[in-house]
Each structure stands twice: as C-alpha cells, then as structure tokens.
C-alpha positions, 0 to 999 in steps of 0.5 A: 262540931269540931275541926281540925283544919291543920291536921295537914300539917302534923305527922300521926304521932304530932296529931296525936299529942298536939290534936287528938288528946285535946279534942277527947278532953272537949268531948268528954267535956261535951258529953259530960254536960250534953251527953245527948248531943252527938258530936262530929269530929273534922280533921283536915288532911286525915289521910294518915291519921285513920288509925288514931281517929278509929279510937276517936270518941266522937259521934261522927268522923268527917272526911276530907276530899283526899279521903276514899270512903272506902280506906275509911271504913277498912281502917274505922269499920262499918258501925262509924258514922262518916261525913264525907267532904268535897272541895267546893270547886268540884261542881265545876270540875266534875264531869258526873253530875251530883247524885251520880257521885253520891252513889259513887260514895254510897257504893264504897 
C-alpha cells in the first residue's frame, strides 16, 4: 500500500510531477520484483487528481471521504478496483446505520 497523505496540498500539475512520477517508479519497482502482489494506491485529497490517477498503474486507487464513488468511476471507469475511505468520526455522526452506507456506496 502506498499513500499519498498530502495530495491535499498539491495542484493536479505539482501532484503529477512531485507524487505521481515517484509512486510509478515504486510500482514498477514492486511489480518487477513481486509481479503477483497487487498494489493500492492512496492518495489523500484526490478530488481533483482523478484524471492523472486514471493512468495510474496500481492495482487498486483508494478514495478519500471527499470522494463520490460515482465522480470516480466516471472519470477511472468500471474495470478499476476502488477502496473507498470514511472519516473515523463518521460513526458518530451519521444517522444511517453501516450497512445502510455500504449500499449507498455499492448503488454509486
């Protein structure tokens, strides 16, 4: 797993040159050495870097909170395996009960 928990901070442009290029060379690292081991890619704030992530070659591209499943998959496609995260504090806040927001999530 790789993250990216600074993202946030970056334009799509600094993200590209400052992130992205790095995080390829550690995959292509990864999956030279290990080429059966999937690899997740998490990038914090990832919002507006959906179009350089669709090129993105890991496995799996992890979503922050801020996220709609369904702005990813317009802009990723179908075929990419997402992981989709929630802030901790949702629990606490939410009025729906868990699996009623795992389908919320599988419906987008």
């Amino acid at each position: 797993q790789l993250f990216d928990s600074w993202a946030h901070h970056l334009t799509p442009e600094q993200f590209q040159v400052y992130s992205l290029d790095y995080v390829e060379k550690v995959i292509a690292g990864v999956k030279q050495r290990h080429p059966e081991t999937p690899v997740m890619f998490y990038v914090n704030g990832c919002g507006g870097k959906l179009e350089s992530l669709r090129h993105c070659s890991a496995d799996v591209i992890g979503l922050d909170w801020g996220v709609s499943v369904r702005e990813a998959r317009q802009v990723l496609g179908n075929d990419r395996l997402l992981q989709v995260s929630q802030p901790a504090s949702l629990p606490f806040f939410s009025s729906h009960p868990p699996n009623s927001l795992l389908g919320r999530f599988s419906s987008e």
